[in-house]
C-alpha positions in Angstrom: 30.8 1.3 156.2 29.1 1.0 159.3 27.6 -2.5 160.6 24.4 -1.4 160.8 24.0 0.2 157.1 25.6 -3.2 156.1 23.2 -5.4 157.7 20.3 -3.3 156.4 21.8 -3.8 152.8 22.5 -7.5 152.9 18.8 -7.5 154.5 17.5 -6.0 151.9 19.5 -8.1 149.4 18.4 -11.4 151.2 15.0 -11.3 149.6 14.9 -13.3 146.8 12.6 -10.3 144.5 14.6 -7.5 145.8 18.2 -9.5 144.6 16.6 -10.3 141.1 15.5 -6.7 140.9 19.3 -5.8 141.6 20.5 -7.8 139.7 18.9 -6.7 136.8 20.0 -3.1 137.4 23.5 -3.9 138.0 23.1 -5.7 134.5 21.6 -2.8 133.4 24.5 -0.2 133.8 24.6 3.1 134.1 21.6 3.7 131.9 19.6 1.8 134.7 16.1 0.5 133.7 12.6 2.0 133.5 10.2 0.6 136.0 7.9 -0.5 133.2 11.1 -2.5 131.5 12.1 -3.9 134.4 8.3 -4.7 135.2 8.1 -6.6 131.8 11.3 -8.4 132.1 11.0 -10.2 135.5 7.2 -10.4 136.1 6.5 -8.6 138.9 2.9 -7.3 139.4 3.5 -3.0 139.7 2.6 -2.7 143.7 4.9 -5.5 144.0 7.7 -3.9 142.3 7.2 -0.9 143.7 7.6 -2.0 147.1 10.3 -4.3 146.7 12.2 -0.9 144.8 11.5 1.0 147.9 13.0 -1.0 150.1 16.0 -0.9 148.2 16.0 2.7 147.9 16.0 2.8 151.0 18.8 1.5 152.0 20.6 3.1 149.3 21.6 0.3 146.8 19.0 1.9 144.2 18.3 5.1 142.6 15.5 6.3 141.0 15.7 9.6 138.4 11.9 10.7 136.8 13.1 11.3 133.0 9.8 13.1 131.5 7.2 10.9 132.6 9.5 7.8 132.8 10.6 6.7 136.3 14.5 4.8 135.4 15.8 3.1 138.5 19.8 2.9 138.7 21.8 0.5 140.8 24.2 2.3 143.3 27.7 1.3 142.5 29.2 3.1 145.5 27.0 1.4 147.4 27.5 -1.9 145.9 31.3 -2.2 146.3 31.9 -0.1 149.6 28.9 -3.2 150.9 31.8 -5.6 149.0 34.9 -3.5 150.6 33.4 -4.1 153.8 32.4 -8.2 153.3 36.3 -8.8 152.6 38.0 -5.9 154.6 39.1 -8.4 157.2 39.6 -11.3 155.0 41.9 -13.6 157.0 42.7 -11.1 159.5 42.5 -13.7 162.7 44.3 -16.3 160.2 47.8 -17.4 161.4 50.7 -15.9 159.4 52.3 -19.5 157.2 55.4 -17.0 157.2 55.4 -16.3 161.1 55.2 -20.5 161.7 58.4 -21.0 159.3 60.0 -18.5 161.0 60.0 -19.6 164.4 
């Protein structure tokens, strides 16, 4: 994953609607939640909502499939753990080897 698309995800994450309205679709699974449903469960006036979903969108995290007249919003699990691949990638990478000190 590229810097950029990661900063634009966490960015997107970093507000404090837009993380509850991931959250909930992560909880969600792969059946995802319809806008009205997840409208109903955390609160959120509709223009809210749909703004918030956008910006998500957006930066891919979220899908959104019409079923009939029904507009079901998924969470992007590709998205979500290549964003989580990238956090830990370099976990410890600048840390001094215990082995190397022992050795010497």
């Amino acid at each position: 994953m590229k810097l950029d698309d990661a900063s634009a995800r966490l960015e997107a994450l970093g507000n404090p609607t837009r993380l509850k309205i991931y959250r909930a679709l992560v909880r969600a699974g792969d059946a995802g939640m319809p806008v009205g449903r997840l409208q109903d469960k955390l609160k959120i006036a509709p223009s809210t909502l749909s703004h918030h979903i956008k910006a998500l969108v957006v930066v891919g995290l979220v899908t959104q499939v019409r079923e009939s007249t029904t507009l079901v919003c998924h969470a992007n699990y590709t998205v979500m753990q290549e964003l989580v691949d990238f956090l830990v990638a370099e976990c410890c990478a600048d840390a001094e080897c215990k082995d190397a000190k022992t050795a010497a």
